[in-house]
N, C-alpha and C positions, 0 to 999 in steps of 0.2 A: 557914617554909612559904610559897609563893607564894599571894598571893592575887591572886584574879579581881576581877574589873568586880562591885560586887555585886550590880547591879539585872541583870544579866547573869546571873550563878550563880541567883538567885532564880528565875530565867524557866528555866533550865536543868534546875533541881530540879523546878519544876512542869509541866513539859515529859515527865521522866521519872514521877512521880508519878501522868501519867494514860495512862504505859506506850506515850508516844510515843518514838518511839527519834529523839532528837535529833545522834546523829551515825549517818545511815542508809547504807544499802549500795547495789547497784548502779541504776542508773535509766538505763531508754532515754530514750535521747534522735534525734528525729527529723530537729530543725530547729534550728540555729543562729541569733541572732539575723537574721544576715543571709539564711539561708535563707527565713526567715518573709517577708522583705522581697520579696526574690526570685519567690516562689513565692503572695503575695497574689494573690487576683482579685476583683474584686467583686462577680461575678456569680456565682460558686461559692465556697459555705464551705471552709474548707482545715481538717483536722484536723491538728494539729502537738502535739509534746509536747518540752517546752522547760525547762534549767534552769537557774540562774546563779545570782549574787550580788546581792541584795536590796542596791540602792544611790539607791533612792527608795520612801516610802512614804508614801499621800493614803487617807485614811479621809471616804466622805462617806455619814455614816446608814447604808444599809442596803447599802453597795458602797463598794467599796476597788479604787484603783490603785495599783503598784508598777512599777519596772523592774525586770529581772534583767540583769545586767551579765556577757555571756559572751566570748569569746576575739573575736568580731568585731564585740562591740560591745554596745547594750542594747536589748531589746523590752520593749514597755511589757502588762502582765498586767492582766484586770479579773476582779475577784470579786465575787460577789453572795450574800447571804444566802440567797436562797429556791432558788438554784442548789446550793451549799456543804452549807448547814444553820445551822446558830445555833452548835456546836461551832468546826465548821471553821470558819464565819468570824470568831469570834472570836481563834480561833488565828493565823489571818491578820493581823488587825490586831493581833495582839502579836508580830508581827515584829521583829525591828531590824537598821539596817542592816547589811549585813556577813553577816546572817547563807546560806545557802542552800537552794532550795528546787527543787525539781521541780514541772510545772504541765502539766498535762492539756485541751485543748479546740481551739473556731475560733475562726481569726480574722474580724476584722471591723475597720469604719475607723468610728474617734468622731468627734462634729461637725467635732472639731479636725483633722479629716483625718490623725489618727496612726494605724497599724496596730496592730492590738492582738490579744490575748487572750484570749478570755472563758472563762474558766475553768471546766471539770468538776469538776475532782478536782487536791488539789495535795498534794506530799509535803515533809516536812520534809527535810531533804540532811546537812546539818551547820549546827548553832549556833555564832556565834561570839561567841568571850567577851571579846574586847576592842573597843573603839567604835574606828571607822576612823575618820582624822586628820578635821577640817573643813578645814583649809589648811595641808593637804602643800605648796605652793610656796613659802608663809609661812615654813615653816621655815629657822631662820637654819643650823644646826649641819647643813649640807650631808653631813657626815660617815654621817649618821644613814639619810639617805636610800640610801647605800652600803651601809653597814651591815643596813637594812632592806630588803631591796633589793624582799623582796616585800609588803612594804607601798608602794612606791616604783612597782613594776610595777601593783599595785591598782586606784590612783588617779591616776596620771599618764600617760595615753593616748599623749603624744608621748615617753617613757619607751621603754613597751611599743614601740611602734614605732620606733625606735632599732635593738632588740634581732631584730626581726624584721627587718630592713633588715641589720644584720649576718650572718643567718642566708642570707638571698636571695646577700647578697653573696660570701661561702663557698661556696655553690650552684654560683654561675656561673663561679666562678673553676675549681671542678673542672670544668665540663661545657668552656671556653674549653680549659683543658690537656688534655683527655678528646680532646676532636675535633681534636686537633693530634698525636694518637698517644703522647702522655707516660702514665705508668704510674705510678699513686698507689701509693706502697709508708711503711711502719712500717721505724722505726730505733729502735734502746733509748735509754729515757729516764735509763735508769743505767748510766753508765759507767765502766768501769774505769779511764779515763784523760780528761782535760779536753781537749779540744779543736774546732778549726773556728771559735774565734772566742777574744779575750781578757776577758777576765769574772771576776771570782771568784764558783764556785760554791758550792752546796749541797752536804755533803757527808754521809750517810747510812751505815750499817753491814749487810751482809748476815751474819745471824748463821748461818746452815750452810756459807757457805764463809770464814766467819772474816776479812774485808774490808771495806775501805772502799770504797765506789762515789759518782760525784759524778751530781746530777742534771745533766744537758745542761743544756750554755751553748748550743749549734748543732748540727743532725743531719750537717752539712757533710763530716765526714772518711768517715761510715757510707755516705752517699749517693753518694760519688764511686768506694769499696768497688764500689757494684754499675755503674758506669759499666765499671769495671775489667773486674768479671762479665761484661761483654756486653748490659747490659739499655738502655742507652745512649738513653734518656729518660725520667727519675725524677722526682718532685716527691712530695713531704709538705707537706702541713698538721700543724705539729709545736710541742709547748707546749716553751718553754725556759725554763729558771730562772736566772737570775741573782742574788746575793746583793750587791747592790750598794741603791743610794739609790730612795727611792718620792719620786716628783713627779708634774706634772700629762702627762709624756709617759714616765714609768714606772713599769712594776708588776713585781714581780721574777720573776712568771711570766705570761707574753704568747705569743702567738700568732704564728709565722710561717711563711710560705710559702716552699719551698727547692726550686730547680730544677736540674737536672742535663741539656745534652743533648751527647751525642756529637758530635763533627767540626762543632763552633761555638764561636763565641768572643765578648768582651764587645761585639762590635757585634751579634753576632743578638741578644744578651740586651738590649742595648736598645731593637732594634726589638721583642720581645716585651714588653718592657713598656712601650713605647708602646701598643703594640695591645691589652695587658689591660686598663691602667688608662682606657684610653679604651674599649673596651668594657664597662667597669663604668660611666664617666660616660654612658652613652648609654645601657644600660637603668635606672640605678637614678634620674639625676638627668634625665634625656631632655633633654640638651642639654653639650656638653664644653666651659661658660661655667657656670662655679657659683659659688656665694657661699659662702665659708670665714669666719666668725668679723669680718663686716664690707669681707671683702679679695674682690672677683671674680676666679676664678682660672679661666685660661684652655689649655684642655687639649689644644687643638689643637695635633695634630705637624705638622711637628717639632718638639720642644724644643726649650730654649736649649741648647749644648753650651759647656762653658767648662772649661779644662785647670786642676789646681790650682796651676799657675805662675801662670795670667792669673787666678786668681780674689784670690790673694794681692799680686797687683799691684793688685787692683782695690780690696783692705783697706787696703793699705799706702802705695799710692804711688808704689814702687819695682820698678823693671822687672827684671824675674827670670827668669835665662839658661840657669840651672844647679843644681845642689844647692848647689857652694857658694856663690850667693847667700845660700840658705838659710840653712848653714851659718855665714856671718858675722853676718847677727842674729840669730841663737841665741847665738854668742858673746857678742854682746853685750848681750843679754838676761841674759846668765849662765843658760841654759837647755840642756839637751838638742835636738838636733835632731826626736827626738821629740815631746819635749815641748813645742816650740815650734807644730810641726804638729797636734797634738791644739789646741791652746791657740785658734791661726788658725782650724781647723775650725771649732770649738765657740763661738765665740766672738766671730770678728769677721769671719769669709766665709758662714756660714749664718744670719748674720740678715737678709741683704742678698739671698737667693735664696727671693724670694716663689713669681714663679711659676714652673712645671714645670721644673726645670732637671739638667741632666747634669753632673756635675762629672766630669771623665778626669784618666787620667794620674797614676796615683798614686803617689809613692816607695816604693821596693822596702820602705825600713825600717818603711812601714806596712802593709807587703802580703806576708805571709810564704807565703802560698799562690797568692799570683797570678803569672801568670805574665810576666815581665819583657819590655819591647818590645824588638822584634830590633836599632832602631838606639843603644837606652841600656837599660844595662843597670842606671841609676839611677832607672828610672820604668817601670810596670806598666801591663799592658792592664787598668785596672780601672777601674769608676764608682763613684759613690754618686749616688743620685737625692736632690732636696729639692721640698719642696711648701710653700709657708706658711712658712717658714724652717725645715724639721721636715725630716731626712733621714729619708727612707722605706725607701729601699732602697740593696743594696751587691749588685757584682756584676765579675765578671771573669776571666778566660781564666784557664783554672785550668792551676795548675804540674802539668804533666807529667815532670819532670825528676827520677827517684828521689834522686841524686847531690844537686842544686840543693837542692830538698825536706829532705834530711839537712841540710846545709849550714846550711839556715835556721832548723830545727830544734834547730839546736845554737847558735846565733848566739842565738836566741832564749829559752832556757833548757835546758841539756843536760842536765840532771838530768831532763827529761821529753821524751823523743822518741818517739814513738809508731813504733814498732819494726816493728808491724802496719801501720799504715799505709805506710809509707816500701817493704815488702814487698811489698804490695799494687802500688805505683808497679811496683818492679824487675818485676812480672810487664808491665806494660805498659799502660798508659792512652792511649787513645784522645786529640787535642786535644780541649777539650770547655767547652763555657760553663758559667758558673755562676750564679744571681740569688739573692737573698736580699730580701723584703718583708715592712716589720713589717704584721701585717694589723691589728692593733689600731689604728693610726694613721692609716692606709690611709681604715680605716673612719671615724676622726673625721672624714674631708675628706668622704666621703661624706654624713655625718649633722648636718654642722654642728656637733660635739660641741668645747667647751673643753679636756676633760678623758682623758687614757686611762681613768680612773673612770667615763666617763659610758659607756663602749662593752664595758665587761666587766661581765657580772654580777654577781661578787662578788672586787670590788677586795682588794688584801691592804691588811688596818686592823690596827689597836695592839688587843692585848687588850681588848676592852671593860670598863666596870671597872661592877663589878656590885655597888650600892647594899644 
């Protein structure tokens, strides 16, 4: 059996005992802390009726102060015996914190010049039965703070606001693509076939049509479907799951942002997300000079642009004319051509791209949906953006080529060619850009955050293991 806090349950029992209803129902509310603030005068009383969470409490003789601690912050409450009664204000000082309360009266400024409360009438809200942390920062098992997230949200103000900075930021990204004419549209999260990106997914059973469906890895193949349609400016904010490794820049379901526009290619999609992300550093951080994790990173376009020939000369040393430069140390690596480009990417050309930078020009072999430059047909109109040595974003003139498309498809794994899609091509695709931003990431540059944990509410954790 769980047991509570005791000195908690005891106040709980004697709560109920004298037919106080300790977890109570609806209560107007007039004023928000900040409203009370707002809306003080000193020369007319202001009636306000206000309620939060008991996160200070000062008993002196015959009157008691308290904060309540609400969504934009805390007003501080004064109760008086002879105001209350002898009942009430005992009830009042057998508060604890944590717990909450509804509070009835005006305000007025104490010597200390605080705005305050003076309290009528005040209602019990809900009692809590566990003591809130003393030093949540203190805590070493960061794990936990994840884990609890709203114990975490509670007490930790630059937390809370993290997460409302995220939500601003979501905001502005839809009104930026709204007033450019793009159309926020839904793709299915389960799909019948894997694709729009390489990942291994989730993989789930629908028991009325007797199948297996994978959670999306990318909404990418659905999206570019209604390009086909005619709708020929799309974008989602779309959750993906990937079934891959958790680190401090992955979670196996994140957040991102997927754009789609007709008769453009990976140069508009650059200059579009030049002009996003710098309009998100100009409202949210009001300056496109911000401080990343120690690093000043500097947001002003243009970018760096740098081809992934010149960024791997700039790893290596060795000047690279062609694939098979490439080609030859991988050989002698004893590597894939693949795999040596994964290797380069990840490993020793993105630690070196702090600030805002374009990497172009991508090999076809890593780019099975983008569409190949007219003068090589060994290198893609495609980018990936980095920030902080973090690729952010992926984007690129997308293959229109139904024939190409098959081709790559089967080069790629034939056992799975999206048949639908490749159908879709043969009716006829528009040329058409494409951009891909993790927003989760996005948002760490925005919020100073270490961690993808620190910008998601509730991180994917290991079973808890329960004592």
């Amino acid at each position: 059996m769980h047991e509570f806090d005791p000195i908690r349950y005891e106040k709980l029992m004697q709560l109920q005992s004298k037919g106080i209803a300790a977890f109570g129902s609806r209560y107007e509310v007039t004023h928000s802390s900040k409203g009370v603030m707002n809306e003080f005068c000193e020369e007319e009383e202001t009636q306000v009726s206000v309620a939060g969470r008991v996160v200070s409490l000062r008993e002196h003789g015959k009157s008691a102060f308290a904060h309540l601690k609400d969504r934009d912050g805390k007003v501080q409450v004064y109760v008086r015996r002879d105001i209350v009664g002898d009942d009430n204000f005992a009830m009042f000082c057998g508060l604890e914190l944590g717990d909450f309360i509804g509070a009835f009266g005006k305000t007025f400024k104490t010597k200390t010049g605080e705005i305050t409360v003076l309290v009528e009438k005040f209602v019990f809200l809900s009692k809590s039965l566990r003591p809130m942390p003393k030093e949540w920062y203190g805590l070493k098992d960061i794990e936990t703070r994840y884990r609890q997230r709203y114990v975490d949200l509670m007490v930790n103000d630059d937390v809370k606001e993290t997460f409302i900075t995220r939500s601003r930021v979501i905001r502005m990204i839809r009104e930026f693509l709204d007033k450019k004419d793009f159309l926020e549209v839904e793709t299915p999260m389960m799909q019948s076939m894997v694709g729009g990106a390489t990942a291994k997914p989730f993989v789930t059973h629908h028991n009325a049509l007797s199948m297996d469906l994978y959670m999306r890895i990318a909404p990418e193949l659905y999206l570019k479907r209604l390009i086909v349609g005619g709708l020929e400016r799309v974008y989602e904010l779309n959750r993906n799951f990937r079934n891959e490794g958790i680190s401090t820049r992955h979670n196996p379901e994140f957040t991102m942002l997927e754009v789609y526009q007709a008769y453009a290619d990976y140069e508009d999609m650059m200059r579009l997300t030049e002009e996003l992300v710098v309009h998100l550093c100009q409202n949210i951080k009001g300056s496109l000079q911000i401080e990343y994790q120690g690093q000043m990173l500097d947001f002003t376009p243009p970018w760096r642009r740098l081809t992934v020939y010149e960024a791997i000369e700039n790893a290596l040393g060795i000047k690279i004319n062609e694939m098979q430069d490439i080609e030859a140390i991988a050989v002698e690596q004893g590597l894939s051509v693949k795999e040596l480009l994964d290797d380069m990417l990840d490993h020793k050309i993105e630690k070196d791209l702090v600030q805002p930078t374009f990497v172009t020009n991508f090999p076809t072999i890593l780019s099975p949906l983008a569409k190949s430059m007219p003068n090589n047909p060994e290198l893609t109109e495609r980018f990936e953006f980095y920030i902080s040595s973090q690729e952010i974003g992926n984007a690129y003139s997308e293959l229109n080529d139904p024939i190409d498309q098959r081709k790559r498809f089967v080069e790629q794994d034939p056992d799975h060619v999206d048949e639908d899609f490749v159908r879709a091509l043969e009716y006829g695709m528009p040329p058409c850009g494409g951009l891909g931003i993790g927003i989760d990431r996005l948002i760490m540059m925005l919020t100073d955050s270490a961690s993808i944990r620190d910008v998601i509410l509730f991180p994917q954790l290991r079973k808890e293991k329960v004592l």
